[in-house]
N, C-alpha and C positions, 0 to 999 in steps of 0.2 A: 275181684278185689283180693280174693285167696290167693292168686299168683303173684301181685304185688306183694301183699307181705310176705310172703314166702321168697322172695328175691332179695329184698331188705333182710331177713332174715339172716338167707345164705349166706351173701358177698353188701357188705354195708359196705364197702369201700370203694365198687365197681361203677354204683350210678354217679357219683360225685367226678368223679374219673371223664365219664361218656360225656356228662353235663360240663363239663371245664372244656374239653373237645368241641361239644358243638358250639358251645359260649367263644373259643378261641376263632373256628370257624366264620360263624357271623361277624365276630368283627372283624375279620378277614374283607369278607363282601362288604361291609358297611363300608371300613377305609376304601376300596375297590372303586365301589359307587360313589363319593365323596370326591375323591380324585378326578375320576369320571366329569362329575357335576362339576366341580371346578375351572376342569377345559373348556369345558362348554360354555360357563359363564366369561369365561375369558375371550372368547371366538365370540360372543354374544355381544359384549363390551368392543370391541374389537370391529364387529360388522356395521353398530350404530355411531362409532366415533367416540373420540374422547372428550367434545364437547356437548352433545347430544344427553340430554336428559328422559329422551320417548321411548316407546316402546318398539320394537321390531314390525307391527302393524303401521303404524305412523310413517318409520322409513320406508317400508314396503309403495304403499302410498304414493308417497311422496315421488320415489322410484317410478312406477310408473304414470305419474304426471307428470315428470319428466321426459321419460321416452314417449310420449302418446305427441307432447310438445314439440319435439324433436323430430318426429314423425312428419307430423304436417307442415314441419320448417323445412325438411325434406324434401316430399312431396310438391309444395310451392317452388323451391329451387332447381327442382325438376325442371316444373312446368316452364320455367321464366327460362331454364338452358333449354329446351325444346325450340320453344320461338325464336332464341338467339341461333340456332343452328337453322333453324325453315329461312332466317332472315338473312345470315351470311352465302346461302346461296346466292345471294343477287348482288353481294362486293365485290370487290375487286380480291381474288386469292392468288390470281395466276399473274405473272409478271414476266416478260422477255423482252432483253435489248439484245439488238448487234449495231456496232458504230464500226464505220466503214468510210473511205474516201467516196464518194462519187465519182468526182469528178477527177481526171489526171491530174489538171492543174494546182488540187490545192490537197494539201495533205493533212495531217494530224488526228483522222479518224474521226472529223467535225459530222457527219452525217452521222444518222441513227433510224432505226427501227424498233418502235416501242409498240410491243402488245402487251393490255391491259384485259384481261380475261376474269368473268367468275365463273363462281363453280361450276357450271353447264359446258366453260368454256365459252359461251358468248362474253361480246365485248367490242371491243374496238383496235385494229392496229394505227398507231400515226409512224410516219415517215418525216422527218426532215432533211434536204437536200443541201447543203451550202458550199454552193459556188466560191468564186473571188469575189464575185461583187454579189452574192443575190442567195436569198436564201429561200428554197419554196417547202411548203408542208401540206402532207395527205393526211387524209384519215381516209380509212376504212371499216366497214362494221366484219364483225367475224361472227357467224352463227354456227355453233357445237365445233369448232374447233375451224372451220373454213370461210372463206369470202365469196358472196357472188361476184366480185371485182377481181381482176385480173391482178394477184400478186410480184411484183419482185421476186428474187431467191431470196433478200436479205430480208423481208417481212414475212413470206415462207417462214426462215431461220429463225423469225423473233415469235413467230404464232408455237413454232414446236420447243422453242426454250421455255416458254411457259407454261406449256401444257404438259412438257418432259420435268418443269423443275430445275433443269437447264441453269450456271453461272453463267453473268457476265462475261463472254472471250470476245475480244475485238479480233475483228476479220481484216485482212491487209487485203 
């Protein structure tokens, strides 16, 4: 205590001085932190909405009983596209025509050769042939892309347009 008042003594003007300094200081860091607090309340406000009266736990919450929901709506739409894909193997995906005359006598490109293929490439090719007077129609079955049946060129031409992806070109 003897060097206290021996400081008081000395320089009585000095501690009021120090004391105004750290006094100025501090409220330096308080405004600092204030400010601070401020943002944060505002980011706070901000992240629950402006309609929202809860707390940041309650949203939190909320949040993820939403994605857990989400999740398994997910997951089911998955499942339900999985089957849809196991199942469209066995449609019809692949498609090929070639329209062609048969016959000399009649023209207009009235014949055809339609394969109808899924995804394996099995399927079926049909032919239709029309005469002037007479129209006759084939099928054949096509397994992984071939016929045990004796092809045409032009059901040949409609097996690989479908399995190439092939457009429509009529053949003269």
């Amino acid at each position: 205590m003897n060097s206290l008042s021996e400081l008081l003594a000395y320089d009585g003007y000095v501690i009021p001085i120090v004391l105004a300094i750290v006094l100025v200081i501090a409220l330096g860091v308080v405004m600092g932190i204030t400010t601070r607090l401020r943002r944060l309340e505002k980011r706070y406000q901000r992240l629950l909405g402006a309609e929202s009266h809860g707390d940041a736990q309650e949203l939190l919450l909320d949040f993820m009983g939403r994605v857990e929901r989400l999740s398994s709506s997910l997951d089911a739409t998955q499942g339900r596209l999985d089957k849809l894909e196991a199942a469209s193997v066995g449609h019809v995906q692949h498609v090929g025509v070639v329209r062609y005359d048969a016959f000399d006598d009649v023209g207009g490109a009235l014949s055809f050769s339609l394969a109808l293929l899924d995804g394996a490439k099995n399927g079926v090719v049909i032919t239709s042939m029309a005469g002037r007077y007479e129209t006759r129609m084939y099928a054949k079955a096509v397994t992984a892309g071939r016929s045990a049946h004796a092809l045409s060129k032009e059901e040949t031409e409609a097996i690989a347009r479908a399995t190439e992806g092939s457009k429509d070109r009529p053949q003269g």
